[in-house]
C-alpha positions as CSV (number, residue, x, y, z in Angstrom):
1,X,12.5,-7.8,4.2
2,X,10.8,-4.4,4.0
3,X,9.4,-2.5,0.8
4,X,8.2,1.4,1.6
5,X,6.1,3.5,-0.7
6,X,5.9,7.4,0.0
7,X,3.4,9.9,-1.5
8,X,0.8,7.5,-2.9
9,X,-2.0,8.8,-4.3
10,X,-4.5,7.3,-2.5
11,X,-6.0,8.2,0.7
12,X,-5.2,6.6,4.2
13,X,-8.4,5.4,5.0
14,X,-9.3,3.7,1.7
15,X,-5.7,2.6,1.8
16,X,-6.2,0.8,5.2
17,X,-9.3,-1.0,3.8
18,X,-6.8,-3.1,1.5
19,X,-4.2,-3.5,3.7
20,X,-6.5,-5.4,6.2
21,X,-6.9,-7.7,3.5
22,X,-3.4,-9.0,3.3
23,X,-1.9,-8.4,7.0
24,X,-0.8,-11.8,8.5
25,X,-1.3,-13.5,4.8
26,X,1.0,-15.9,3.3
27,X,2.4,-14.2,0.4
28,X,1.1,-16.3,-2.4
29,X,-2.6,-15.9,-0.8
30,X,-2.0,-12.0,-0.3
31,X,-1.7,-11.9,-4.3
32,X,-4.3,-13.7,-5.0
33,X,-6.4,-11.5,-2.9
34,X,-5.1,-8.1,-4.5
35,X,-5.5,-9.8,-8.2
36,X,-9.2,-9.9,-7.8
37,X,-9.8,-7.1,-5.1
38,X,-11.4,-4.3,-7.2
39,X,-10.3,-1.2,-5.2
40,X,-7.7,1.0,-6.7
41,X,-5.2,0.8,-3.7
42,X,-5.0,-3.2,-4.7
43,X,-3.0,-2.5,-7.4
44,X,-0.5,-0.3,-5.4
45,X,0.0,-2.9,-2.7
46,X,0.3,-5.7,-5.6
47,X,3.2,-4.0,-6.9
48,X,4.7,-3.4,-3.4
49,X,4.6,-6.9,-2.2
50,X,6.1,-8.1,-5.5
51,X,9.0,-5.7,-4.8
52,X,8.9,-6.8,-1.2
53,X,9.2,-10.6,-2.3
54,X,12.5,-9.6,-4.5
55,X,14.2,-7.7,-1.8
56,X,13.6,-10.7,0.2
57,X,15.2,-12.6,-2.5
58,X,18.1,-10.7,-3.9
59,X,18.6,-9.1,-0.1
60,X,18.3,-11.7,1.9
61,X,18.7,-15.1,0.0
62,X,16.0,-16.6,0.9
63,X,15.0,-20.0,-0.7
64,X,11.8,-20.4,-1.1
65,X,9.1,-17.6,-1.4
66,X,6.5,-19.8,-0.1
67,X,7.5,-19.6,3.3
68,X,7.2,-15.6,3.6
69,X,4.0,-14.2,4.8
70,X,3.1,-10.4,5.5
71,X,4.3,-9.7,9.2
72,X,3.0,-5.9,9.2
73,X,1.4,-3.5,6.7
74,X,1.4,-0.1,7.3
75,X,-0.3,3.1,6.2
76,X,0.3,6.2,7.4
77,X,-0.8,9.7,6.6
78,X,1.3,11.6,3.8
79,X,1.0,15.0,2.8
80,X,-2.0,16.9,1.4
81,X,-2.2,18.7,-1.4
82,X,-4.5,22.0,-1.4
83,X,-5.8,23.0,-4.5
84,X,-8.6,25.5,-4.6
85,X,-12.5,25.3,-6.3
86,X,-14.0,28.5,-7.6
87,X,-17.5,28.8,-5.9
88,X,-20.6,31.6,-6.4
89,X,-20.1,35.0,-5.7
90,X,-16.5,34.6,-6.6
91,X,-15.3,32.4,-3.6
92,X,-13.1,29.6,-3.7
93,X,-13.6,25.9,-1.5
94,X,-10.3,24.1,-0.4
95,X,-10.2,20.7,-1.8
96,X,-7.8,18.2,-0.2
97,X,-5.8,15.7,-2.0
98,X,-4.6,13.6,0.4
99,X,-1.5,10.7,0.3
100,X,-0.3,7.7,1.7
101,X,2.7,6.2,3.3
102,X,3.0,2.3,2.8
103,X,5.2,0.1,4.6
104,X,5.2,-3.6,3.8
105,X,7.3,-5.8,6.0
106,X,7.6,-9.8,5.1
107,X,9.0,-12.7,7.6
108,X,9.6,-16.2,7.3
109,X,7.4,-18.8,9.1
């Protein structure tokens, strides 16, 4: 009962921040928490754990969703985009966009 998420656009470490929020949650308690979290990586990891819970469902039949809590969440470092800032006397700055990797695994109690 896995959901994975490649390329985010959000950066590791602020990603990490939510996902110690929700690791070792029941799933109905993880929501909650993500509904009123106000970071922007909340609403990414809201969507995957609803996509988690229905590969759990039409995957793996399982009963009742109330059982399933978050066994491991994941973030990992994606690539980075380079884009390039014009500074004075007609120098440019590397700017670094960087992305995510999220892996959300669920398991029954």
């Amino acid at each position: 009962m896995k959901a994975l998420l490649r390329h985010t656009r959000s950066t590791p470490q602020k990603a990490r921040l939510v996902a110690d929020l929700i690791r070792g949650r029941n799933v109905n308690d993880a929501m909650n928490v993500l509904t009123f979290t106000r970071k922007k990586a909340a609403r990414t990891f809201q969507k995957l754990l609803k996509s988690a819970v229905a590969n759990a469902e039409e995957n793996n039949n399982v009963m009742d969703v109330d059982d399933l809590y978050v066994k491991t969440v994941r973030v990992d470092k994606g690539i980075t985009w380079k884009r390039q800032m014009p500074r004075a006397r007609g120098m440019a700055t590397t700017i670094l966009k960087r992305t995510s990797h999220i892996s959300i695994e669920l398991a029954e109690k």
